[in-house]
C-alpha positions in Angstrom: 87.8 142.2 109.0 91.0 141.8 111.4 94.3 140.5 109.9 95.3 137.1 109.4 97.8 135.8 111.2 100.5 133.6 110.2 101.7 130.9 112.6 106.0 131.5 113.0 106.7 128.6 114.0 106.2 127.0 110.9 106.6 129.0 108.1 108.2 127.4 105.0 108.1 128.1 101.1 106.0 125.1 100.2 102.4 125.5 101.0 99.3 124.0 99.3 95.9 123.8 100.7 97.1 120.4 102.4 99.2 121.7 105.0 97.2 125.2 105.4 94.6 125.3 108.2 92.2 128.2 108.8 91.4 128.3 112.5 88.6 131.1 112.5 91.0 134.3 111.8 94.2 132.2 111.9 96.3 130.4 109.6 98.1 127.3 110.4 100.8 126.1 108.6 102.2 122.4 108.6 105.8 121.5 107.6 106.3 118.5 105.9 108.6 117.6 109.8 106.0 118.4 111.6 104.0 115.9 109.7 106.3 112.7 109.7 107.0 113.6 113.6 102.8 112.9 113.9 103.3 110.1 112.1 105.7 108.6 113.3 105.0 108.8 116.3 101.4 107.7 116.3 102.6 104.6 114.5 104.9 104.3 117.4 102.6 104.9 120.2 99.0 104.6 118.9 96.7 107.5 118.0 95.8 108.2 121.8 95.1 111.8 123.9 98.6 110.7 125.8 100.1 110.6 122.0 98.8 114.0 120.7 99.6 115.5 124.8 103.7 114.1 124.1 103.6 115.7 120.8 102.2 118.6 121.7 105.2 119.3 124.3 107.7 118.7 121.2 105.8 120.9 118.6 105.8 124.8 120.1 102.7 126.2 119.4 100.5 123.4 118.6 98.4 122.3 121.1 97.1 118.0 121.7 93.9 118.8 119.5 95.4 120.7 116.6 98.1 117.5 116.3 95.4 115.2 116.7 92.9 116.9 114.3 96.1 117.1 111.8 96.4 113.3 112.0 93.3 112.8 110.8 93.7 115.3 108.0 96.6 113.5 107.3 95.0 109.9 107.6 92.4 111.2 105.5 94.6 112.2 103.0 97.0 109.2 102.1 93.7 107.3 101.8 92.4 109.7 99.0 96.0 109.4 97.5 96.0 105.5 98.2 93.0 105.6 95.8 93.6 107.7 93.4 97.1 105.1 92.8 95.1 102.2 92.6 92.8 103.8 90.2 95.6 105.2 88.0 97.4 101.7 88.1 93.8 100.3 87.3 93.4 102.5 84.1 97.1 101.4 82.6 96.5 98.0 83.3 92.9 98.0 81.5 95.1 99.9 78.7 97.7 97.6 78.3 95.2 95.1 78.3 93.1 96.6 75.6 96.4 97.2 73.7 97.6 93.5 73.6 93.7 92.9 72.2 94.1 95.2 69.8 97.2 95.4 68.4 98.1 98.3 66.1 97.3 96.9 62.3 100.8 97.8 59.6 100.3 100.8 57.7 99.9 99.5 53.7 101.6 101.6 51.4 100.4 103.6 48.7 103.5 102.8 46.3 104.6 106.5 46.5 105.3 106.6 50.6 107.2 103.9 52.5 104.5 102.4 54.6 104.5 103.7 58.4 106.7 101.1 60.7 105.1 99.5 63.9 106.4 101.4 67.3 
């Protein structure tokens, strides 16, 4: 199997599968710049080939469908994590309802240990 190669113009310390991208025998790396610079600019100019092609001239290396295949990774991605908030704020709201349902009942003492206080 040939080498794989590591993409210099973006090499950083901080990489997680989310900003890795295996291209055949090629590794693509994403800095977190790189990313808001997609971002921001296709919420600028919207999401077109003339988008990605103006990118592409600012980012070295990365050509109109790499940036426009990384936007969508990216799109995809804040929707997952979009989710997965609304979920979690779901689960403490359905707890804090169940809590004020149930409320915790005072310990009753045993007359040799002071009963256990309410938190």
């Amino acid at each position: 199997l040939p080498p794989l190669q590591m993409s210099n113009t973006s090499v950083h310390t901080e990489l997680d599968a989310r900003n890795v991208v295996k291209l055949g025998d090629t590794i693509l790396t994403w800095t977190k710049e790189e990313d808001r610079q997609i971002l921001k600019t296709c919420q600028m100019i919207h999401p077109r080939s003339k988008a990605f092609a103006a990118l592409a001239r600012t980012l070295p290396g990365r050509s109109a469908k790499l940036i426009k295949d990384r936007h969508e990774t990216l799109l995809e991605l804040m929707k997952k994590a979009t989710k997965r908030k609304a979920k979690q704020l779901e689960k403490r709201q359905k707890q804090d309802s169940d809590d004020k349902r149930h409320p915790e009942q005072p310990a009753i003492s045993d007359g040799l240990n002071p009963p256990h206080t309410r938190q």
